[in-house]
C-alpha positions, 0 to 999 in steps of 0.5 A: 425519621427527619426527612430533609429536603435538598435544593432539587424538590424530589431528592430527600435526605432521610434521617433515621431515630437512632435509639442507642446506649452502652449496648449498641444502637437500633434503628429502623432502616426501612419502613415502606409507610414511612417512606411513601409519606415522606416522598408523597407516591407509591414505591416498589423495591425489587432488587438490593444491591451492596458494593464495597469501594476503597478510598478514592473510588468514584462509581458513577454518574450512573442511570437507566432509561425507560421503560426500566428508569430506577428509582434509589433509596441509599445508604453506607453501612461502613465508611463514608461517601459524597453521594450525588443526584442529578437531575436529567429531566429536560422539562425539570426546572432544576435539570442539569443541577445537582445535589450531594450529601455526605453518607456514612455508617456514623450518620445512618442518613439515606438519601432518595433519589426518584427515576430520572436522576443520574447517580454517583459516590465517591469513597472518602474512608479508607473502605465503604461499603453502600447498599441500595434499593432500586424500583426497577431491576438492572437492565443493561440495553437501558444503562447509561452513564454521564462523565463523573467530571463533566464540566456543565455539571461541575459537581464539587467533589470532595478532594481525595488522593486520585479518583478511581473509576471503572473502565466504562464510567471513563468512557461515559458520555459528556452531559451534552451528548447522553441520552436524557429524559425527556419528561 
């Protein structure tokens, strides 16, 4: 696998080796080794999850606090999205800095994003379906979300037809006011 580093130093993108032909392809979406050489530590994977977006959806800047922060190993296995990483750690020197990528089910990249970093996607193909791994379960007294479109962050989002987001990310806090990490 190609491990590629982004502009924040604990954020990488992960290339799988494709092996296809006439048949199809095949490739190896996870190996655990593999995985904790590229990112240097100890990873436990608990739970999986899979959603389906239609063009246009933006799920996000989504996060959990300690004791259950979640770390994100993600993918698209259908479709394609910008997925994005920000840094919320106070004493990080890229804090408040994002990075995003371009995920497909064409592409097969990843992208890791450790404890710490609030997350979004915004739904570019007509449908996307994005699966993810996270290091600690769902837990609702420590979800919290950021303002998609917060000014201090200023992510550039692709340009889309009208952004849906759900109810509760319209709600989300502005950057200057969520709860943030302090290590």
């Amino acid at each position: 696998m190609k491990i590629t580093a982004t502009p924040i130093a604990d954020v990488v993108v992960i290339e799988p080796d494709v092996f296809a032909d006439e048949r199809g392809f095949f490739f190896e979406s996870f190996n655990q080794q593999k995985f904790e050489q590229a990112i240097g530590r100890r990873v436990d994977f608990v739970q999986d999850n899979h959603s389906k977006s239609v063009r246009g959806v933006l799920r996000g800047l989504h996060y959990q606090l300690p004791p259950h922060a979640q770390g994100k190993l993600v993918r698209v296995i259908q479709g394609e999205v910008y997925d994005v990483a920000v840094d919320i750690r106070k004493n990080s020197p890229t804090f408040g800095q994002w990075t995003g990528h371009h995920l497909s089910a064409e592409n097969k990249k990843q992208m890791w994003i450790p404890e710490g970093f609030a997350h979004a996607f915004l739904t570019l193909t007509e449908t996307a379906e994005f699966l993810y791994k996270t290091t600690d379960y769902y837990a609702k007294d420590c979800e919290r979300a950021i303002a998609w479109n917060d000014p201090l962050i200023a992510v550039d989002w692709p340009e889309v037809d009208g952004i849906t987001v759900s109810a509760k990310d319209a709600i989300a806090a502005a950057f200057a006011d969520a709860d943030l990490f302090e290590n």
